[in-house]
Structures are given as structure tokens and as C-alpha cells.
C-alpha positions as CSV (number, residue, x, y, z in Angstrom):
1,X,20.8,-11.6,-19.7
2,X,21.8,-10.4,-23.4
3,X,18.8,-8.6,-24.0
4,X,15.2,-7.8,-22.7
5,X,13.3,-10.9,-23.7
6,X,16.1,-13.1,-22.2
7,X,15.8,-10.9,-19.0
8,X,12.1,-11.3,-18.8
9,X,12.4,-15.4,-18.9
10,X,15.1,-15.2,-16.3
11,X,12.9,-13.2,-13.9
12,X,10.1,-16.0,-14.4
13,X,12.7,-18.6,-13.8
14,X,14.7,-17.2,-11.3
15,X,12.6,-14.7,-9.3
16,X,15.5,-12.3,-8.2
17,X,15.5,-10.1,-5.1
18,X,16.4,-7.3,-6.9
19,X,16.5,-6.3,-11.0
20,X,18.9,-4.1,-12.9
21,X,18.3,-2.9,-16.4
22,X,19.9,-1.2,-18.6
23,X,18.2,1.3,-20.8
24,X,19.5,0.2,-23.9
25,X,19.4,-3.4,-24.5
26,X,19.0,-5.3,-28.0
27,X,15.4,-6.9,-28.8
28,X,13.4,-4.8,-26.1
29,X,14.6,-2.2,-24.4
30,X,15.4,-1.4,-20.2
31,X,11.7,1.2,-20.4
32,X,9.7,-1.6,-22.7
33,X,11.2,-4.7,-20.3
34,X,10.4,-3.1,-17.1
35,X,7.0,-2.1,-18.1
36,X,6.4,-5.9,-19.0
37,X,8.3,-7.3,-15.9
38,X,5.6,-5.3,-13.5
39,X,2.8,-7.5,-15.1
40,X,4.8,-10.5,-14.6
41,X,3.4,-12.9,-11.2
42,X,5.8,-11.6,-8.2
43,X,7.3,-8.4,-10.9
44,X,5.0,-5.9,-9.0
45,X,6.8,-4.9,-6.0
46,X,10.2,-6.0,-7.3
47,X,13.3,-3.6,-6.6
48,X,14.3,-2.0,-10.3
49,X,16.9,-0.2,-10.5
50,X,17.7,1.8,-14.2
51,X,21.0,1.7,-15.3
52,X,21.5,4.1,-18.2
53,X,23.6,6.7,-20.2
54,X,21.3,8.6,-21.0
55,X,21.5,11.9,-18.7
56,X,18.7,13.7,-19.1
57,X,15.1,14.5,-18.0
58,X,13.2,12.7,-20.5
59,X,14.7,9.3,-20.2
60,X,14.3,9.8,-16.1
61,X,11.0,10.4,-16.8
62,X,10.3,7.8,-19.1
63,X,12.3,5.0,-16.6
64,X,9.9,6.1,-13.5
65,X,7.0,6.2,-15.9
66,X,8.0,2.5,-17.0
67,X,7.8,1.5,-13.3
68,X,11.5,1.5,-12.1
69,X,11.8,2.4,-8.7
70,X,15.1,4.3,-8.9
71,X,17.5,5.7,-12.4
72,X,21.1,5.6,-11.9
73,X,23.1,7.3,-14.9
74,X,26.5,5.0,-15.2
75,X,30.2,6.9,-14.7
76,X,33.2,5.5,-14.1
77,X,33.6,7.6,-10.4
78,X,30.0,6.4,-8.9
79,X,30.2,2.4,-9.2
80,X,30.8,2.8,-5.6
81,X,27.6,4.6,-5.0
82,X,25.7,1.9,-7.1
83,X,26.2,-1.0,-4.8
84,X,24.9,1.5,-1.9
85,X,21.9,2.0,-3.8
86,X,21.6,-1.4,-5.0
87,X,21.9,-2.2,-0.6
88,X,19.4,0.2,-0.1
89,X,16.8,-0.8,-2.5
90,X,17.3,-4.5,-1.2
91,X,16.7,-2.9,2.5
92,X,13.7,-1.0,1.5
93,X,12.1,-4.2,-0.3
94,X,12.9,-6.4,2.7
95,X,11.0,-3.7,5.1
96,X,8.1,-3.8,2.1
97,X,7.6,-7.5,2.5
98,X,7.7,-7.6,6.5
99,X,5.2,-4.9,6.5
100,X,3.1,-6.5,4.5
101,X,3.6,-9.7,6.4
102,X,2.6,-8.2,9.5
103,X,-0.6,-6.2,8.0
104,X,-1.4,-10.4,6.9
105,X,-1.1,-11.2,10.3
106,X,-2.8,-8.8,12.1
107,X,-5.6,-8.5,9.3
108,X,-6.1,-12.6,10.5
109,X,-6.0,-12.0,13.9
110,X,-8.4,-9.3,13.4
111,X,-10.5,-11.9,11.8
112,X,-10.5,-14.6,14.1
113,X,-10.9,-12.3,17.6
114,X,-14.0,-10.2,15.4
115,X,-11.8,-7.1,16.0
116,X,-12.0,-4.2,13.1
117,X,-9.5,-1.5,12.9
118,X,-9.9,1.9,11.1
119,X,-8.7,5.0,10.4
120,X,-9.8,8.6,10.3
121,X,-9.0,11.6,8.7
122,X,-11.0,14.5,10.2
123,X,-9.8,17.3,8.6
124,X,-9.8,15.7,5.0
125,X,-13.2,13.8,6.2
126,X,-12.7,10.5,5.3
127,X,-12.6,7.0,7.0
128,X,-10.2,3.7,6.1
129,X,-11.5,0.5,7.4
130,X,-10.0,-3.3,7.5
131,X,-10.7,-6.0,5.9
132,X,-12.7,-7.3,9.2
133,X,-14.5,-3.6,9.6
134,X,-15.8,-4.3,5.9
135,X,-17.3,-7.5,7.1
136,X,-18.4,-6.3,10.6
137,X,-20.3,-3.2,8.8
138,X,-21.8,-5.6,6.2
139,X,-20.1,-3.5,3.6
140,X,-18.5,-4.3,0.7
141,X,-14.6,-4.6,0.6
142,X,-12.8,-1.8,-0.9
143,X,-9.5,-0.2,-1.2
144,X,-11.0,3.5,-1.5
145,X,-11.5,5.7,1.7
146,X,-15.1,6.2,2.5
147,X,-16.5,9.6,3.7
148,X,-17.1,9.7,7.0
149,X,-20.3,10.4,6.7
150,X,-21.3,7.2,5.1
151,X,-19.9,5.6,8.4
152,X,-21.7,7.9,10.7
153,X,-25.0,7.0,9.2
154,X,-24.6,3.1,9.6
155,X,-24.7,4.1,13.2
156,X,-28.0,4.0,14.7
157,X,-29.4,6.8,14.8
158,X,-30.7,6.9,18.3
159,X,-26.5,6.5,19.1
160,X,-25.5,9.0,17.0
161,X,-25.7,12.2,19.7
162,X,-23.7,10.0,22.2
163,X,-21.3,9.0,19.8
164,X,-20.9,12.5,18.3
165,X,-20.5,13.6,21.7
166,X,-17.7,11.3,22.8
167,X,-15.6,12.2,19.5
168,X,-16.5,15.8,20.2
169,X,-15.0,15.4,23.5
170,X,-11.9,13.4,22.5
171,X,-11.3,15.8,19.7
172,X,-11.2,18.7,22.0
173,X,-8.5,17.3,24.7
174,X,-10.3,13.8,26.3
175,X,-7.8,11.7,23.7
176,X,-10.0,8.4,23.7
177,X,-13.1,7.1,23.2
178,X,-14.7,3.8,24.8
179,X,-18.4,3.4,24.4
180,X,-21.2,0.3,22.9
181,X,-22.9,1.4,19.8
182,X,-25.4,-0.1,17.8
183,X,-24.7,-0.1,13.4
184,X,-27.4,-0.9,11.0
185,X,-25.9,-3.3,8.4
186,X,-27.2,-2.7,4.6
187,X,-29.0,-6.1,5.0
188,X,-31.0,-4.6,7.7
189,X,-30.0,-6.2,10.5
190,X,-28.6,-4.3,13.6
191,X,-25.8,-5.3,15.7
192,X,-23.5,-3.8,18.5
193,X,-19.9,-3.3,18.4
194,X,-17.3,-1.5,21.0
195,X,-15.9,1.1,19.9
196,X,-12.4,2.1,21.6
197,X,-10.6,4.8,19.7
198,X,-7.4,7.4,20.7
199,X,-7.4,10.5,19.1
């Protein structure tokens, strides 16, 4: 492309697997047409690699801040070193999308068999569910980690002690945890789920 706003309709058009810029480019430049190529559909996760001049701090700064995932400052003795990092960034975007494939498939899986998933932080105290946990618990769907409190006290309370018990136990050398619980859900009603957890 000859310039920013050329590059930008290319990207729309052609949805490339991986985007170069150059810092400065006539009309808009590299910083101003990657900042605009993240809000374009299918621009958010895109490789972006910064291809500048410019050596210093600032305009490193500035190309991270404009949301390019890696600044390479152009010489005549690295060119070799740009198509390795060009490979690598390709590599690292094709390992993005599996994973996220994968986290699809098992988030649907999840769905289907009833099965929630989650994850806790005990010494930082806080608890990150999936998507089918959300809907098991009645709770609305979030990307922030709740406290772990706020779990604990969907758990009936007559379960708590056992429950507190077990993770007590698991915590100091037992490893797992396999035990029937009942959770109130925020509508009120009550329901039981297994929980099976390694620590």
C-alpha cells in the first residue's frame, strides 16, 4: 500500500495473516493506521509488526501504545532477522487462534454435558469461572475474576463446613476434592452440582 488509508482498505479487503507498517507513511501514519486497524472487524488480534527508522524510546513507546505487537528499527545488516520475526509472529498468531479454537470447543462441550470449569487463586483470593459455571450458578456472565468469597456464599450454607473441610484437606497434602454440594442460585432456587477439583 502507498500510504495508511490505502493500507487500511486493503486490510478490509484482503484480511492478511500478518501486517507490516511503516512508521512513516504519507496521508496517516504506521502509529495513527495501526491504532485504526485494531478497530477494524478481524484487526484485533492481527500480527503487527512496526517497521521504522526511528530508534529511539519514544517512537517504541508510541508503536506499542498504538497496538503493534512488535517494533523492528530497519538496517541494512538485520533484514535477515526480520523475516525470523515476521515467522515468529505468524507462529505465535497461529497458536492464538488454535487456542482460542479449542477454548470454543471445550466451552460447547461444557455446555452440552452441563459441566463448569473454574479456577482458583488462593493466595490472591479470587475465583474464574466458564461460561457454563456462570449459567450453572445463575450468575451473570463476566470476564472479571470474582472473590472467592462471593462463591463460597452461593454454597449452602449447611455445606459449607464440609466443603471448607475438603479444600482444607486438599490444600494441606490430600490434592483433590470429590464431594455433592448444594448452591443457592440468586433466583432463589437451590440445586446440586459435583464438585471434583485437584489442587
Amino acid at each position: 500500500a502507498d500510504g495508511g488509508a490505502q493500507a487500511l482498505a486493503l486490510f478490509e479487503r484482503e484480511r492478511p495473516d500478518v501486517v507490516v507498517l511503516d512508521a512513516l507513511m504519507p496521508d496517516i501514519d504506521g502509529f495513527a493506521t495501526c491504532e485504526q486497524l485494531r478497530r477494524l472487524a478481524g484487526g484485533l488480534h492481527v500480527p503487527v509488526l512496526m517497521l521504522t527508522g526511528l530508534d529511539d524510546e519514544s517512537s517504541i513507546a508510541r508503536a506499542y501504545e498504538a497496538g503493534a505487537t512488535d517494533f523492528f528499527v530497519k538496517t541494512t545488516s538485520q533484514w535477515t532477522l526480520l523475516s525470523e520475526r515476521l515467522r515468529y509472529m505468524l507462529r505465535a498468531s497461529r497458536m492464538r487462534a488454535e487456542l482460542a479454537e479449542s477454548q470454543a470447543t471445550l466451552s460447547k462441550a461444557q455446555r452440552i454435558a452441563g459441566l463448569g470449569s473454574w479456577e482458583w487463586n488462593f493466595d490472591k483470593g479470587w475465583v474464574k469461572l466458564s461460561d457454563e459455571s456462570f449459567r450453572i450458578c445463575g450468575l451473570v456472565q463476566q470476564d472479571e475474576r470474582l472473590a472467592a468469597e462471593f462463591l463460597w456464599s452461593r454454597v449452602v450454607e449447611e455445606d459449607r463446613p464440609l466443603l471448607q473441610s475438603k479444600y482444607r484437606d486438599a490444600l494441606d497434602g490430600g490434592g483433590s476434592i470429590a464431594l455433592d454440594c448444594r448452591i443457592r442460585r440468586p433466583d432463589g432456587k437451590v440445586c446440586i452440582v459435583h464438585v471434583d477439583a485437584d489442587i
